[in-house]
C-alpha positions in Angstrom: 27.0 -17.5 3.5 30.4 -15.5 3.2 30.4 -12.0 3.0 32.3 -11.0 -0.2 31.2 -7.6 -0.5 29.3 -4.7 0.9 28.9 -1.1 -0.3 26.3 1.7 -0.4 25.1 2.5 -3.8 26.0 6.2 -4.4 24.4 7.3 -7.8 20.4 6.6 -6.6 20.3 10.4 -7.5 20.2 9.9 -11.2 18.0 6.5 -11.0 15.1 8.5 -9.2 12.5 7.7 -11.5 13.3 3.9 -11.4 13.5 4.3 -8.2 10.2 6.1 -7.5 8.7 3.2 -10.1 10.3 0.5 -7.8 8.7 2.0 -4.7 5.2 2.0 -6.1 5.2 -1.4 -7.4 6.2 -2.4 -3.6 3.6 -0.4 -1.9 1.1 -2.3 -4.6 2.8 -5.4 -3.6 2.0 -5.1 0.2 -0.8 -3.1 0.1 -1.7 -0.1 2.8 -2.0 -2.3 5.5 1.6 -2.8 5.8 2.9 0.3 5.2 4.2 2.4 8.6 4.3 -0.7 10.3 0.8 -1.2 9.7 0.1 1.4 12.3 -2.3 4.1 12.4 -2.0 7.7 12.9 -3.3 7.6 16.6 -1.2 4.3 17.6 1.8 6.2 16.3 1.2 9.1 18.5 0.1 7.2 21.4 3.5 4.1 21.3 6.0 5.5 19.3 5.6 9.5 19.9 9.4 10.5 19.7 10.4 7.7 16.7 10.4 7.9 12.9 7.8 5.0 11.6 9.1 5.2 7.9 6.8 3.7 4.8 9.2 0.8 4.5 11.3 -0.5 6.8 14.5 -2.1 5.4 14.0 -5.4 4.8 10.6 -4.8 2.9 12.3 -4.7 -0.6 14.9 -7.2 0.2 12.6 -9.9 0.7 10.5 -9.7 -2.5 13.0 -8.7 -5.0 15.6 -10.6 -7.7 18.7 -8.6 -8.0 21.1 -8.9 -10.1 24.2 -7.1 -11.6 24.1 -5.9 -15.4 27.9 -5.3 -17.0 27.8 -2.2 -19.0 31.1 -1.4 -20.5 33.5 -1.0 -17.6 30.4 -0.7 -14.7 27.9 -2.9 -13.4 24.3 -1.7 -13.1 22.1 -3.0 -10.4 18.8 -4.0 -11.5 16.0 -4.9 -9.0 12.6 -6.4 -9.9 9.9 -7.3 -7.9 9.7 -11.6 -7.8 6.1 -12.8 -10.3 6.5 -9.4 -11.9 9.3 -8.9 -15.5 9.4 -5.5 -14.9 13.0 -4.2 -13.8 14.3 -1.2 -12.1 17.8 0.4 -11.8 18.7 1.6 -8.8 22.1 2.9 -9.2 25.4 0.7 -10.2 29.0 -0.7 -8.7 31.9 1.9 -7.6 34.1 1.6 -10.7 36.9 0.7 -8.6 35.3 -2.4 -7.2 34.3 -3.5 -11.4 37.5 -5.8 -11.6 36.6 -7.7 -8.0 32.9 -8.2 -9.3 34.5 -9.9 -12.3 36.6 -12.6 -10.2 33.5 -13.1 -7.8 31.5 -13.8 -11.3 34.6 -15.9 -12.4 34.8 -17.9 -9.8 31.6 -18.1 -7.6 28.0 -18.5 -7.2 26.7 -15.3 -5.7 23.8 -14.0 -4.0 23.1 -10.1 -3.7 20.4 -8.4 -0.9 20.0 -4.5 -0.7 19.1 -2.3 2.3 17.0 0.8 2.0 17.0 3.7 4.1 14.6 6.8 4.3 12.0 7.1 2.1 8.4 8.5 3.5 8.3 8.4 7.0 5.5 10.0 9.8 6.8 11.2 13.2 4.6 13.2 15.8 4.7 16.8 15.9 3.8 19.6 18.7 2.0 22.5 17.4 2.9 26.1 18.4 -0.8 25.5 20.5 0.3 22.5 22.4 -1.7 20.1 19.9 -0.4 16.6 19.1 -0.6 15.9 15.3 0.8 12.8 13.1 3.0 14.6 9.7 4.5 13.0 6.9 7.7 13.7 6.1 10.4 12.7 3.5 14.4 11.7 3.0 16.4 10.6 0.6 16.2 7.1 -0.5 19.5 5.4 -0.1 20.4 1.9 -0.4 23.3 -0.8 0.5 24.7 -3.7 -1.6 25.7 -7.0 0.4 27.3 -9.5 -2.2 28.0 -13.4 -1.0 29.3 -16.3 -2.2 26.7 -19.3 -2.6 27.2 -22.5 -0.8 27.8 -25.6 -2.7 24.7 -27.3 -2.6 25.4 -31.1 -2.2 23.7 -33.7 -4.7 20.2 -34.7 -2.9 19.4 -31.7 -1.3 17.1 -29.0 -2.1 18.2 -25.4 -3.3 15.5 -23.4 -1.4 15.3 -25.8 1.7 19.0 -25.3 2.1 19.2 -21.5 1.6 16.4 -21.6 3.9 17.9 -23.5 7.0 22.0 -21.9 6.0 20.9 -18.4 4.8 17.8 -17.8 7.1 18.4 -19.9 10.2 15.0 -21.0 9.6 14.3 -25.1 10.7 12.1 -27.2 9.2 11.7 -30.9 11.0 10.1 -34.3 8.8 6.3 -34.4 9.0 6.8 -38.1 9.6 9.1 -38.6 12.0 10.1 -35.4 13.2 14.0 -35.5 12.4 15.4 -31.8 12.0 16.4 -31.3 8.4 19.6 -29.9 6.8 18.0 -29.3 3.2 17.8 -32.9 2.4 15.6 -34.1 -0.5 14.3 -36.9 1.3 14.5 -37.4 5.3 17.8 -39.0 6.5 15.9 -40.7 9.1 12.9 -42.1 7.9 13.0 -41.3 3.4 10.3 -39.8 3.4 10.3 -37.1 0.2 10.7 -33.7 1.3 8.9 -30.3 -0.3 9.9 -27.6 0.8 7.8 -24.3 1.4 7.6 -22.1 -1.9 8.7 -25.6 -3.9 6.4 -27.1 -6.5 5.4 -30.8 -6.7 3.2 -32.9 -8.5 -0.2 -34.3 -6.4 -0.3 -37.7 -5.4 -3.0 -40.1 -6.6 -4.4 -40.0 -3.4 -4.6 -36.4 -3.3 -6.4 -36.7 -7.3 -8.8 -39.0 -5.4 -9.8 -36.7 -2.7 -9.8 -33.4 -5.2 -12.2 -36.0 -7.4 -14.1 -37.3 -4.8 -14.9 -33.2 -3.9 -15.7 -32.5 -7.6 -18.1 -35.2 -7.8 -20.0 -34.4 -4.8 -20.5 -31.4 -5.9 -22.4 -32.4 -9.1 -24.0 -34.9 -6.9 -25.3 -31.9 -5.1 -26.2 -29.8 -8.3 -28.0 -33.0 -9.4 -30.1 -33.6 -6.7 -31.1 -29.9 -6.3 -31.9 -30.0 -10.5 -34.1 -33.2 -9.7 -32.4 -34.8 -12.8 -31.6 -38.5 -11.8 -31.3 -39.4 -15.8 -28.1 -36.9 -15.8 -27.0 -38.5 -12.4 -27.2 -42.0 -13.7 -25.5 -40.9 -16.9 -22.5 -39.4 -14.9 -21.6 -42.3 -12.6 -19.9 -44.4 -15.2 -17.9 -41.4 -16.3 -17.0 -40.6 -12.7 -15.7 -44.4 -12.4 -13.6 -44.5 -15.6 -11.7 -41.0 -14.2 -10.9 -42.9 -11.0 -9.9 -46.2 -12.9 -7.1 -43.7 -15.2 -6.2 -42.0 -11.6 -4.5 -45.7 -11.1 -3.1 -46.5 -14.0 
């Protein structure tokens, strides 16, 4: 993607409290485990002894948050909310003096925004007055930086996230079938076979409403024959047929 804009976001001071919101409800997201690198106090001490392990490293908001930019009068705010949730979180806003560019960009392209964090919560290893080795917990001031970019076309046929994927990312996904190397196509150059990407949605084929069928009736096949009832059993099998008869049609 082009880079159309970057700049660090200056007023987080008076969004604090959306701010502190925003952390917790990534923490929740995560969980522990992945906070600090998901390292413990004694690996700290023991791999990284002269380094700052922070809470969350840069990326970590990035990759689960929509942003977007709100116009208010003559400034834009810049609201962040964390993706499957509707709450939303302002983090600070757009230099007035960069106002009028955001309006062309909005004018005239598609764009995508990510955000950078620095500092935070972070634990570094300390020497005691005694000699002794202790893990601490220390804090800085949360800042942030605003990339903006302009949106490739996507072109008729393909898919949106396989695209941004393979362009954006640099990730590659290859057909199941044949094994061709993809560019974000909706069904395989090579071989046309229909292509879902990861984080897409799609219907289930009849075959795989078969095979979830087949499972379901096995298991009340199972809860029959432990019950004893064979008059329920017998009762069921015509039922079971007309569902797969409907599957087809």
């Amino acid at each position: 993607m082009k880079k159309l804009l970057q700049f660090d976001i200056k007023d987080t001071e008076k969004h604090k409290t959306d701010i502190s919101k925003l952390i917790t409800e990534v923490i929740e997201y995560y969980g522990k485990e992945f906070l600090f690198n998901g390292l413990s106090n004694p690996e700290i001490k023991d791999e990284y002894y002269d380094e700052k392990i922070y809470q969350l490293d840069k990326y970590q908001i990035n990759t689960i948050s929509d942003i977007k930019l709100s116009k208010q009068d003559d400034y834009y705010n810049i609201i962040l909310s964390i993706k499957g949730s509707e709450k939303e979180f302002i983090v600070g806003s757009v230099p007035l003096a960069l106002t009028f560019k955001i309006d062309k960009f909005l004018e005239t392209s598609d764009i995508k925004c990510e955000i950078l964090m620095t500092g935070g919560k972070y634990k570094k290893v300390i020497v005691n007055d005694d000699g002794a080795e202790n893990v601490k917990t220390f804090r800085e001031p949360i800042l942030f930086r605003l990339s903006i970019y302009e949106r490739p076309i996507i072109p008729e046929g393909y898919s949106q996230i396989g695209f941004e994927d393979i362009y954006d990312k640099n990730i590659d996904y290859f057909c199941p079938k044949c094994k061709t190397k993809l560019s974000g196509e909706r069904n395989c150059l090579n071989c046309g076979l229909k292509i879902f990407y990861p984080g897409e949605q799609r219907s289930k084929t009849t075959s795989e409403k078969i095979i979830e069928t087949s499972d379901k009736i096995s298991n009340v096949g199972e809860t029959v024959t432990k019950s004893g009832n064979s008059m329920i059993w017998g009762c069921t099998i015509p039922i079971i047929i007309i569902i797969l008869i409907l599957l087809f049609i």
